[in-house]
Structure formats: C-alpha cells, structure tokens
N, C-alpha and C positions, 0 to 999 in steps of 0.2 A: 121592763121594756122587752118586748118581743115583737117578729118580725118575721114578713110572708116572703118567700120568695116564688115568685111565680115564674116558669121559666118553660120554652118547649126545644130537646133537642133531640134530633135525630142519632149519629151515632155513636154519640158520647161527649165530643168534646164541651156541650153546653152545660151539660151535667157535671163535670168535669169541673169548669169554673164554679158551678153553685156549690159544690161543694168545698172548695176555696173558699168561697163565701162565707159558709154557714160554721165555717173553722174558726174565719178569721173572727167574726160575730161571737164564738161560742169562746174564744180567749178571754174574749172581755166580757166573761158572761152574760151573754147576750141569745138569749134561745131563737132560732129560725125556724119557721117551718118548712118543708119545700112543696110545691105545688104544682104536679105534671099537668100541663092543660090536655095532653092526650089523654088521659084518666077523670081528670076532676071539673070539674064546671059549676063550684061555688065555691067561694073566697069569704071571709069576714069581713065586714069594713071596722072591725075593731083594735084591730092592729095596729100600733103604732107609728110602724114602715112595713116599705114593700122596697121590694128589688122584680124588676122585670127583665126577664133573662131571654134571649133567643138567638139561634146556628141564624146568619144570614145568607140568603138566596136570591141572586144577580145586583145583589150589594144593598138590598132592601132586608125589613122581619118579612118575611112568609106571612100569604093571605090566610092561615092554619092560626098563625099566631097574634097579628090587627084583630080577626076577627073574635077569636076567644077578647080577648081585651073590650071592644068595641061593645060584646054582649054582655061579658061576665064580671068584668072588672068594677070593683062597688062604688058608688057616689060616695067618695071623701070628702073632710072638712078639714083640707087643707091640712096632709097627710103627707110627710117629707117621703119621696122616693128614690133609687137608683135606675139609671137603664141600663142595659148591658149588651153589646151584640159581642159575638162570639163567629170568626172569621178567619178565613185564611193569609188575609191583609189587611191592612190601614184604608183603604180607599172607601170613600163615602157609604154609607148607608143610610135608613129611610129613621132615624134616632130622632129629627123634625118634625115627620110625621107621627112619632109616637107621643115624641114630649107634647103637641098641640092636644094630640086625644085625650091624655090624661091630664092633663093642663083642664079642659073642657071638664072633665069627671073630680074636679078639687083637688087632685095632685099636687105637690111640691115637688116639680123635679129638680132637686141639687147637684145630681152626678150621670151625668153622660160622656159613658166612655165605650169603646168599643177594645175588644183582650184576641189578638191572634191568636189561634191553637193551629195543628198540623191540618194541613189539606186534607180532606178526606173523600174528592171530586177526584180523582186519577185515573178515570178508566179509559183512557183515550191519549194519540200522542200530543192534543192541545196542554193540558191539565197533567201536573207532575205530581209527582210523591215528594212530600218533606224529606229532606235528605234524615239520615235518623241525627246526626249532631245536630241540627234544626231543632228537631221534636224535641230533644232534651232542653234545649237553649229557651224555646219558647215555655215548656211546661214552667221551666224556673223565671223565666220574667213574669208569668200571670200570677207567680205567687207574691213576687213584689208587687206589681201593678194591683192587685185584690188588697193586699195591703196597706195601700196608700188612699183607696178609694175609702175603704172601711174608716180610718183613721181620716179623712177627710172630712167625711159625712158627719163622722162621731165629734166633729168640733164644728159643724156644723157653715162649712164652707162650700162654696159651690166648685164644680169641680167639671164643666161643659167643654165636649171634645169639640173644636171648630170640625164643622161640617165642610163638603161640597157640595155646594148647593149646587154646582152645574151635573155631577155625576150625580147627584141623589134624584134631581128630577127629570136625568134620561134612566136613569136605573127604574124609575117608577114607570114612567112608563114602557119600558120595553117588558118588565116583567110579568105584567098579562098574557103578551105573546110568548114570552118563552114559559111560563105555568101551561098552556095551553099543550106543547110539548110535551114538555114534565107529565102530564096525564098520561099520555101515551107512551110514557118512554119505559116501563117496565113491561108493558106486554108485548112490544117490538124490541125491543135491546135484550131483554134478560131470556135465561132457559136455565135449566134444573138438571144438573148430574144427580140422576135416581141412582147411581151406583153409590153414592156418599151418602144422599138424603134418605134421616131416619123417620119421617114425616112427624116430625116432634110436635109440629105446628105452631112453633113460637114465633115464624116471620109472620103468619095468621093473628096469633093475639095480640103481636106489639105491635102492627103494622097502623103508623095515626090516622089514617084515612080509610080504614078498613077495605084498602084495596086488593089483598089477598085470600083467594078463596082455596082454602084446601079438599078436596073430595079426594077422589082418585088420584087425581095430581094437582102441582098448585097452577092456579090461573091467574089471569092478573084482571083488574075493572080498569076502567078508565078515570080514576081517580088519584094515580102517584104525583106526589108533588118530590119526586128525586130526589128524596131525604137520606137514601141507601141505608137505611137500618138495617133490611131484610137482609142485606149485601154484607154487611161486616159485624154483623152479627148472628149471622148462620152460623150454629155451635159444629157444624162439620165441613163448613163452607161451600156450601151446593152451588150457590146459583153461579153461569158462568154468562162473560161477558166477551163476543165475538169468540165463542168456544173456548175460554181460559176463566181459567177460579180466579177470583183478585187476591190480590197481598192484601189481607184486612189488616184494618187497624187495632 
C-alpha cells in the first residue's frame, strides 16, 4: 500500500502537517510520497490513496492550488482520498468545492478535515501573531488531529468536517476580488534592506508564481498571490514591511 500526498504551501505550516502525515503513514508502514504542485505537474493514477493538502486563503484552497488539481490531478477508479486545509482557524473553507471536483475525477473522499497551525498573515495591526504558547498548543493538537485522521481512513470510516456553507460561498466569492489585490500586494507593500540582502536568490527560485525577478535588485511582477514565502523565508530577513523586517516564523 502506498500513498501520494499532494499538497501546496507557502511558508511552512502546510508542509508541516504533510509531514505529520507521511509519519503517521510511515508507523504503520505505509510509504507516502509528497508532491509540491509548485515543482511537479504529474501524479500517478496508480496509487492507492492520495491526501490533498493546502495553506488556506480568505477561507477558500488558493486559485494556485483548484487549478493544479482541476489540470493535473489523474482520473481515478474510485481511489479513497483525504483533504486537508491548513489554517489559522476553524472557520469555513472552499473543502465542497474540492470534494465535488475530485468527486467528478473518481475520488473517494472519506476524510475532510481542516488542522489550525500558527498565523502567519501578521503584518498589519488587523492580523496578530500566535501568541508563542498558541504555536506550541496547536503544533501538538495537529499531531493528535493527524492521528486520528490516519487511523480513521485506515479502518476505513468516513470522517467529513461539517462546513459553512454560508461563509464558504461569500469566501468564494469575495476571493477573486481580493486575489486581484494579492497580485499587487508585493510590488506596493514590500521593499529590500540591501544592507542585509546577500542576493542569494532563493525568494527568486522558490517564489510559486515566479513573481520575483532578481537582476540588480529584486522587483516584483504582478503575479503574488500573498503566500509570504519570500517574507519568512529570507535566510537574512530582508524584505521590510511599512519599513520594519517581520518577526518570521
């Protein structure tokens, strides 16, 4: 028995849980693969299971991550799955819209659940930082919560988080309008302390939208979908926001 886990996340936390995953799977010797859709754009359909993983944005998956799916993800025959969103809260997400699409492509989805990790949206006085007792409290509920999902599926029960359907279909649609934003939001919000920055160019190759162009200095496209990779994962912390470096995570 082996198992795909496809999953896309920005700055960690989604990786994070897939790797929970691929633990809790590899106890019961169970091999996983993992599957970055920012890297890779073919899947097996010979897998037994899949787990589909993704950070959620205005409480929806990211149009980054439906559409990998929608192109890439392989016609099954009725091939048990998991979904997974990855969140700074409990509050509705677009987990309907995905189970329909792979529902359409032969899926079995048995387990829809959604796993809080630590906020990682704090650059403004709207949007807080996880207190750090928080961050610890939550890392250890996702290992329980990964654990009961694992052990769910593996006896073959279903395990569907009740939605909000009223927040899931104003979140869907406001999220075009605020993606629209998000395009714009690293060449008008972000700037570069060149006194820190070693032009490594790593917010360049890992950036999922190839919205970063490095030359003489980095520039932005109109392409960010405000994933903040580039932000808390600068290995010297460059980029500043209203003229202050963040507290990464």
């Amino acid at each position: 028995m082996k198992g795909a886990i496809i999953y896309f996340s920005g700055t960690g936390n989604t990786l994070n849980v897939v790797n929970l995953v691929v633990k809790e799977f590899g106890e019961k010797n169970i091999e996983c693969d993992k599957i970055d859709i920012s890297k890779d754009n073919t899947v097996s359909k010979d897998y037994d299971f899949y787990v589909f993983a993704s950070v959620i944005h205005v409480y929806v998956f990211p149009e980054i991550f439906t559409n990998w799916l929608k192109k890439n993800a392989p016609i099954v025959d009725n091939k048990r799955c998991i979904v997974l969103s990855v969140q700074a809260a409990y509050i509705g997400y677009g987990g309907r819209q995905v189970t329909k699409m792979l529902s359409s492509k032969g899926y079995d989805v048995m387990v829809v659940r959604s796993i809080p990790m630590p906020n990682n949206y704090y650059f403004n006085s709207f949007f807080k930082e996880t207190p750090e007792q928080r961050k610890k409290e939550m890392k250890e509920e996702a290992i329980l919560e990964v654990r009961n999902i694992v052990n769910k599926f593996l006896k073959d029960e279903g395990y569907i988080e009740k939605q909000s359907y009223i927040i899931t279909t104003i979140s869907k649609a406001v999220y075009p309008i605020a993606l629209r934003h998000f395009n714009k939001w690293a060449r008008k919000k972000l700037t570069v302390d060149y006194t820190r920055c070693t032009k490594c160019k790593k917010c360049e190759k890992e950036c999922p939208t190839n919205n970063i162009i490095f030359q003489e200095n980095i520039k932005f496209k109109d392409k960010c979908i405000s994933c903040l990779r580039c932000v808390h994962k600068c290995p010297v912390n460059a980029f500043l926001y209203n003229n202050k470096h963040f507290n990464q995570m």
